[in-house]
C-alpha positions in Angstrom: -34.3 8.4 25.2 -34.5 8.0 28.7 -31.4 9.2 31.3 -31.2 5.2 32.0 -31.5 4.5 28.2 -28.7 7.0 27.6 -26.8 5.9 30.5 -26.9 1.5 29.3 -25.9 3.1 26.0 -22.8 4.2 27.2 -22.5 1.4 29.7 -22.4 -0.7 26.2 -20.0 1.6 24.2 -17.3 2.1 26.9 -17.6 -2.1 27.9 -16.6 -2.2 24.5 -13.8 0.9 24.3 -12.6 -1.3 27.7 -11.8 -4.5 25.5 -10.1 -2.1 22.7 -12.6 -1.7 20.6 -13.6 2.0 19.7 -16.0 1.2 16.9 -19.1 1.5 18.8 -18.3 4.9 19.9 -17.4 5.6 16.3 -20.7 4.3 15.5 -22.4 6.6 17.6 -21.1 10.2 16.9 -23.1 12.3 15.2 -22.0 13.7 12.2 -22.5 17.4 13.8 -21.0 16.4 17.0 -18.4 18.5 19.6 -16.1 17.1 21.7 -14.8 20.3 24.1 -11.1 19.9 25.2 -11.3 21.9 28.1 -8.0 23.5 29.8 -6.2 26.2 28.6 -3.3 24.2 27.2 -2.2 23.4 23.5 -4.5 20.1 23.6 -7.5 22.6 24.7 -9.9 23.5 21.8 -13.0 22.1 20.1 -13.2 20.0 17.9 -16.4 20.3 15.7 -18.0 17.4 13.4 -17.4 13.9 13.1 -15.2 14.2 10.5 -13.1 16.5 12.2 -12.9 14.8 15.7 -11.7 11.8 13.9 -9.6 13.2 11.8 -8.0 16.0 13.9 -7.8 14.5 17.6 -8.4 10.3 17.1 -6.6 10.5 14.1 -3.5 12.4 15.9 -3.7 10.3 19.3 -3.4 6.9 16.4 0.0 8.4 15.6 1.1 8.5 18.7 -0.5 5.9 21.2 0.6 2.0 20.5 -2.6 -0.7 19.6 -4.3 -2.0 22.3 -5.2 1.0 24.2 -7.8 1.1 26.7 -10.6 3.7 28.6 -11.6 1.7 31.2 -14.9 3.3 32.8 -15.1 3.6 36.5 -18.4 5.2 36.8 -21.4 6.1 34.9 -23.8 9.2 36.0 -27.1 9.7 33.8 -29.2 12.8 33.9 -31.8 13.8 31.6 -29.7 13.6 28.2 -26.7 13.9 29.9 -24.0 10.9 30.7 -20.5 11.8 32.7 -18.1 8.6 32.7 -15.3 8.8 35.1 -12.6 6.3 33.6 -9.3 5.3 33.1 -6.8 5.7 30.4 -4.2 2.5 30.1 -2.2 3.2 27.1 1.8 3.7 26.5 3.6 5.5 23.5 4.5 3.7 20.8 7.8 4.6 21.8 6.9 2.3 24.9 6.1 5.1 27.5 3.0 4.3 29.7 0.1 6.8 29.3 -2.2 6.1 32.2 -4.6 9.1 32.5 -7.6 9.9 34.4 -10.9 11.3 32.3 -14.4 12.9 32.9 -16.5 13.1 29.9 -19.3 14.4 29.9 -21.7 13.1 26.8 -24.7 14.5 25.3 -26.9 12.5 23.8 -30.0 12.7 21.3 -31.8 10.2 20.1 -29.1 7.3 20.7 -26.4 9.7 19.2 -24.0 11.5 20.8 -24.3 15.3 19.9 -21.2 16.7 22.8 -18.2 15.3 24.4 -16.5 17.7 27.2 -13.4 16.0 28.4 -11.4 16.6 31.8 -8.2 15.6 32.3 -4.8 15.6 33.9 -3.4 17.6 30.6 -0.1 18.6 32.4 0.6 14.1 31.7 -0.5 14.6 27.9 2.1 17.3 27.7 4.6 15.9 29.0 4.1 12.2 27.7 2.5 13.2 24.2 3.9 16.4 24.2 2.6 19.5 22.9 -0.7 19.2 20.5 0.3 20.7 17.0 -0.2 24.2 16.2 -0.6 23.4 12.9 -3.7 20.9 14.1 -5.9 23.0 16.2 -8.8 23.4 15.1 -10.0 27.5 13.7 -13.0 29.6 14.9 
């Protein structure tokens, strides 16, 4: 696909991320996929396979974030088969606590399917709102 193809594709997942729903980018993760945690914090690690990203990370952020949580995208950046989306996290705890955090991702895509996620972010906030990332979690190797 096309840097522009790869770019509206993303435009379309992340309109629909905005309005809550993460199926789409579900939809589009290939089963071989990374997503890179970068930092050298207890969030930071990568995670490797579908499986695994959903399990390991989505599935942990589920127990903590409450429904209705939002990445709002502020800007989309094509090259080649590269996509970086600057965006905006509004979310809170389900304990109430807001968790409003600022992202870079940087996709990789391959024929319509994303193949690597990097993610930037302020993870000093996700410490200290979502606390620590389990040691027991992270991923091995």
């Amino acid at each position: 696909m096309s840097a522009a193809a790869n770019k509206q594709l993303l435009q379309d997942i992340f309109a629909a991320v905005a309005a809550g729903n993460r199926q789409p980018l579900l939809d589009h993760l290939a089963d071989e996929v990374t997503m890179q945690v970068t930092g050298h914090n207890s969030w930071s690690q990568t995670f490797r396979g579908k499986e695994a990203l959903v399990r390991d990370l989505y599935g942990y952020l589920a127990t903590l974030l409450a429904d209705g949580r939002r990445t709002v995208p502020l800007r989309f950046i094509a090259d080649d088969d590269h996509v970086v989306v600057e965006a905006k996290g509004e979310m809170r705890t389900k304990a109430g606590i807001p968790y409003n955090n600022d992202y870079c991702l940087i996709y990789r895509l391959q024929k319509g399917r994303i193949v690597e996620i990097r993610e930037y972010c302020d993870y000093a906030l996700t410490e200290a709102v979502l606390g620590p990332f389990p040691a027991s979690m992270k991923q091995r190797g």
